[in-house]
N, C-alpha and C positions, 0 to 999 in steps of 0.2 A: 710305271710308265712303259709302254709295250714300245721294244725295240723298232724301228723304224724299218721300211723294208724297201730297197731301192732298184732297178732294174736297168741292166746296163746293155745298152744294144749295139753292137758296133760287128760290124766280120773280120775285123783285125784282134784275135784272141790276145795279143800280146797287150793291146789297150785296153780290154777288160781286164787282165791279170794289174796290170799298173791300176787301175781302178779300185780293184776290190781291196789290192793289199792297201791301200790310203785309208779307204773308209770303214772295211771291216775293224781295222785299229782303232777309230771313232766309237768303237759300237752299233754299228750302222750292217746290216742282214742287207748283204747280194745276194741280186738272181741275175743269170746272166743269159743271152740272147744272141744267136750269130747271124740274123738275118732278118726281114718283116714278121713275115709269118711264124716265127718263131717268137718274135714280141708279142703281135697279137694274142698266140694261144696263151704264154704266160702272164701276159692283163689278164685274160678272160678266169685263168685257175689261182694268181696268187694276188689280185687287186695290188700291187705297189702302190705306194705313197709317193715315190717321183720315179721317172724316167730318164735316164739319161741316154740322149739317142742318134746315134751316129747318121748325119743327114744322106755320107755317099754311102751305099751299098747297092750291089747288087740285085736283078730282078724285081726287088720293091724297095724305095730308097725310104728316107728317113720321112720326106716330104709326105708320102702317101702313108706309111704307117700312122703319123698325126692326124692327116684329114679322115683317117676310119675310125682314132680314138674318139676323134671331136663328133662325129655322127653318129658315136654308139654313147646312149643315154649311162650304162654302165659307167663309161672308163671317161668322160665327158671331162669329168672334174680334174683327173689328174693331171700334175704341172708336168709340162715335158721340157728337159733343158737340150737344147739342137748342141751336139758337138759336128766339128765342121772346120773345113780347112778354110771357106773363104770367107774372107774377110770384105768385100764390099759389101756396098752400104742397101745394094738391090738385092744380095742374096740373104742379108739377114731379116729385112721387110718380110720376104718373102715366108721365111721363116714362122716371123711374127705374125703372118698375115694368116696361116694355118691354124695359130691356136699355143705356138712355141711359149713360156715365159720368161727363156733366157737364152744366152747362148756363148759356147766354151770356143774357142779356137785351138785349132792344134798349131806348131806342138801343144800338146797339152801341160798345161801350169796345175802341177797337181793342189797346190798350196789356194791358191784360188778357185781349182774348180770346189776345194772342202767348203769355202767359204760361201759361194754361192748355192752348195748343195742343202748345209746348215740355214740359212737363210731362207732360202724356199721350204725346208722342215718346218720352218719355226711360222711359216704362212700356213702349213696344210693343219701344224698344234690349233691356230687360231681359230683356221675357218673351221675347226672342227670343235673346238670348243663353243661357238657361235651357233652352228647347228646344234649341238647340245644345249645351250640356253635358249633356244628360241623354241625347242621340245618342250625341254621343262615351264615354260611361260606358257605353253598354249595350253599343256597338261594343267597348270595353275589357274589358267581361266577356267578353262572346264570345271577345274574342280567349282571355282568362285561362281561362276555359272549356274552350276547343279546345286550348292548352296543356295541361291539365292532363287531360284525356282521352285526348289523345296519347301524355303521360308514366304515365298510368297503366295506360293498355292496355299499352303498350309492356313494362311491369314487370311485370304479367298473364300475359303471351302468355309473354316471357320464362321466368318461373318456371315455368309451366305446359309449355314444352317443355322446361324443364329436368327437368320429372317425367318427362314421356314420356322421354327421350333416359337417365333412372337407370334407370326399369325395363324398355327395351329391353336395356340391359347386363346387367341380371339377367337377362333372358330368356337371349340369348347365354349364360351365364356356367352357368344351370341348365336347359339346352337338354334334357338328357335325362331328365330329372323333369318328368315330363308335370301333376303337380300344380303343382311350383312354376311352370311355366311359365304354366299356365293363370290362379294369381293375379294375376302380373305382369303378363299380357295384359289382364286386367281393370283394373287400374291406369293402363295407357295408355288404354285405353278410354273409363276416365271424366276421364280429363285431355283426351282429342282432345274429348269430349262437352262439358267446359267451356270449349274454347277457342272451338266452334261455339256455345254459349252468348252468351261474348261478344260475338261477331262477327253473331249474331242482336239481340242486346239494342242494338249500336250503329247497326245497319242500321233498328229501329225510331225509336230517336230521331229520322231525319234526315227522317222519312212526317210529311209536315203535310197531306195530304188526309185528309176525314174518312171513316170506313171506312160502307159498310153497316149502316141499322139494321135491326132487327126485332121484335116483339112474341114475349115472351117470359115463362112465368111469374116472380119473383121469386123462387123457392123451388127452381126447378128450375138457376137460374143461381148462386145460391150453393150446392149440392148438386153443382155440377158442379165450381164454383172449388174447393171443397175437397174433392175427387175429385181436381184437377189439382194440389194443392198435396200431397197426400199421394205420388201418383204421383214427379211431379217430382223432389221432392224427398228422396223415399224416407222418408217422416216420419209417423210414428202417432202421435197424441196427442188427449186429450179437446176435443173441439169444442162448442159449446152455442150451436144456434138459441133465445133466450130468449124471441123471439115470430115463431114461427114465418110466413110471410105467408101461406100456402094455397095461391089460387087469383089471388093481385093479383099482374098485368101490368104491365111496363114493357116500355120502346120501348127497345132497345138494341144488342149487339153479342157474342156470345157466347164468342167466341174472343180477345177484349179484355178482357169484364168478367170471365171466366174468370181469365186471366190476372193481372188487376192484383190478384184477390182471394186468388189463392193468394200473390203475391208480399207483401201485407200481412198474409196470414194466418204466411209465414215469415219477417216481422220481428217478430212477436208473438211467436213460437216461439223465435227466438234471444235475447229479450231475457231469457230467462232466465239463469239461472247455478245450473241445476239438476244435481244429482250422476246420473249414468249411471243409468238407472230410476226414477227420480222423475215423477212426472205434468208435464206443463208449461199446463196448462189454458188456453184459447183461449174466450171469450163473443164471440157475434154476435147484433148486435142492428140493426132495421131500423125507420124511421120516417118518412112524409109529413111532407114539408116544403114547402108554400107561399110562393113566392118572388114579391112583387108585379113585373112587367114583365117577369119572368122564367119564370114556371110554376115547374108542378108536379115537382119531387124526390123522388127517397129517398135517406134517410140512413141509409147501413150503417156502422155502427159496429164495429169487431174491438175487445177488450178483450184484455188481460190484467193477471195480476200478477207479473209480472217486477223488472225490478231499474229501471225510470224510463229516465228521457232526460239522459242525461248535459249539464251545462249549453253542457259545451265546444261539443258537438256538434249542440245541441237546432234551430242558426239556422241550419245547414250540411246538415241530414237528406236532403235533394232534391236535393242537390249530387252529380256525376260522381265515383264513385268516394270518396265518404264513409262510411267504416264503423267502426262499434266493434270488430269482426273481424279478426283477424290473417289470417284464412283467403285462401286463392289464389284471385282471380279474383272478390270478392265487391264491392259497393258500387256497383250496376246497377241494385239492385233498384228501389227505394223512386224514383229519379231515371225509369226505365220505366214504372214504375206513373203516375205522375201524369202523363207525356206522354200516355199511352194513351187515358187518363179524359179529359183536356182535350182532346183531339180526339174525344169524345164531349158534349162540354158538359157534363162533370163535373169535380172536383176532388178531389185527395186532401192531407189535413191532417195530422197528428199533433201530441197536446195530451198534456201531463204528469193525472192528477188531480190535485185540491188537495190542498195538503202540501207539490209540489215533488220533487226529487231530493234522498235524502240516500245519499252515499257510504257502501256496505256494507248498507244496507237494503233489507231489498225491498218494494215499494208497490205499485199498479194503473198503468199506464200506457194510456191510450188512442189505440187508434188509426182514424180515420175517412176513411171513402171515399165518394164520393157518386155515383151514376149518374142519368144524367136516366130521368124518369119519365115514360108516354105514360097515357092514358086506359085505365081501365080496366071489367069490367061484369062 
């Protein structure tokens, strides 16, 4: 276990020297400090695990040394214990109100400042263990992640040249019927078209650069998405701009926000369980949303009324290869859409309406995507 490293700041060296001989005895590595700026540079070269920090001094007191630790992202985290001669109840507020998370009175009680030093140790052991499992958890998703992306492309690709390699056989098999050859041909066609699907959808996952923006109307970028989602996907179905945007601009990415809208508009589409010719009706709806420290949004909402969000499934939606679909080569979608968006500084969501999912019912489910918005005139 690595000796703990503590940093004692006061201009009265006689109360560092009582300091160090207490805690060095502990096991406990002093650094010592006789003024602000003299704490600050030793933060910046020896990172201490705690502070202890004399509030009166001269030319930069105790108070300002804090409020520069608490503004610099480096030294943010570390606890600072205020030593300090007063004792009301407004001066140690004030204290507290910097960033402080204790505080010693002088005279100093060496016996309890150990006890309060050890006890903030035994918070920085914690929060550091915490940030080390919370590593290793994300590093175990990933890993789970990258398994189960492997294993499922794997079982994708599989099936999917197992269609090709049945209706080459056919071909072979009705080599001189120029019709049936010609459907079968079509069949491999759109099996090689979804393997190159795949293998585009997984190659985007892995772009963490953020693409090109541009100024773009909002009306003509949803006009396009579901232009690309009809294409793509070979799908006609009633669509409804409910409020139409005109002429308002947003800063974005055309060939991304395209994208993720046709991919949202074809989970909208599938969530039906509509009989062959039945309408499956799709609402899009768009709305400013003012984010304080963040700016300005829109929120495009895709609706439908389909069959809900299954519960099993509702907390796994954005997960690699999660789908309600039995279908070959499917569960890319909704997991590419939200990459896309996020490396645009938008997010995409999915929320049940109220009610809930009830098995064999069909409700309104919504579904939400958000693109950053730029200035518009």
């Amino acid at each position: 276990m690595a000796v703990p490293n503590i940093l004692v700041v006061d201009d009265q060296p006689i109360n560092v020297q009582l300091l160090r001989r207490k805690l060095e005895r502990e096991g406990i590595r002093i650094t010592a400090a006789y003024n602000g700026m003299e704490a600050l540079k030793s933060v910046a070269d020896e990172k201490p695990d705690l502070i202890l920090l004399n509030v009166m001094m001269p030319d930069m007191d105790g108070i300002e040394v804090c409020q520069r630790l608490q503004a610099n992202e480096d030294s943010r985290s570390i606890p600072v214990i205020f030593i300090t001669a007063r004792t009301s109840k407004e001066g140690k507020l004030e204290g507290l109100g910097v960033g402080a998370v204790d505080y010693i009175t002088k005279p100093i009680d060496l016996d309890e400042t150990l006890a309060r030093v050890q006890t903030q140790l035994r918070f920085v052991a914690i929060n550091r263990e915490m940030v080390d499992l919370q590593r290793r958890l994300v590093e175990a998703r990933r890993a789970a992640t990258i398994g189960a992306v492997t294993q499922g492309i794997a079982h994708n690709l599989n099936n999917l040249l197992g269609v090709v390699i049945g209706y080459l056989d056919l071909v072979k098999t009705y080599y001189d019927k120029s019709e049936q050859v010609k459907k079968n041909a079509q069949h491999v066609e759109d099996a090689v078209q979804r393997i190159v699907s795949i293998i585009k959808q997984l190659s985007s996952l892995v772009v963490k650069t953020r693409p090109p923006l541009m100024k773009a109307k909002l009306q003509q970028l949803i006009e396009g998405g579901v232009a690309r989602f009809e294409t793509e996907y070979h799908v006609k179905t009633p669509i409804t701009i409910t409020n139409p945007p005109g002429d308002y601009e947003v800063e974005s990415n055309f060939e991304i926000f395209e994208e993720v809208l046709a991919k949202v508009l074809m989970n909208a589409w599938e969530s039906y369980d509509s009989r062959p010719g039945e309408p499956r009706p799709i609402w899009i709806n768009t709305a400013e949303v003012d984010r304080p420290n963040e700016g300005k949004f829109v929120l495009i909402t895709v609706e439908d009324k389909g069959t809900g969000l299954d519960p099993e499934l509702r907390d796994h939606m954005f997960e690699p290869l999660i789908s309600s679909k039995n279908t070959v080569g499917v569960g890319m979608g909704l997991t590419v859409a939200r990459h896309a968006l996020r490396n645009l500084g938008g997010e995409v969501t999915m929320n049940d309406r109220p009610g809930g999912w009830r098995p064999g019912r069909a409700h309104a489910s919504r579904r939400q995507a958000r693109a950053q918005e730029a200035a518009h005139g």
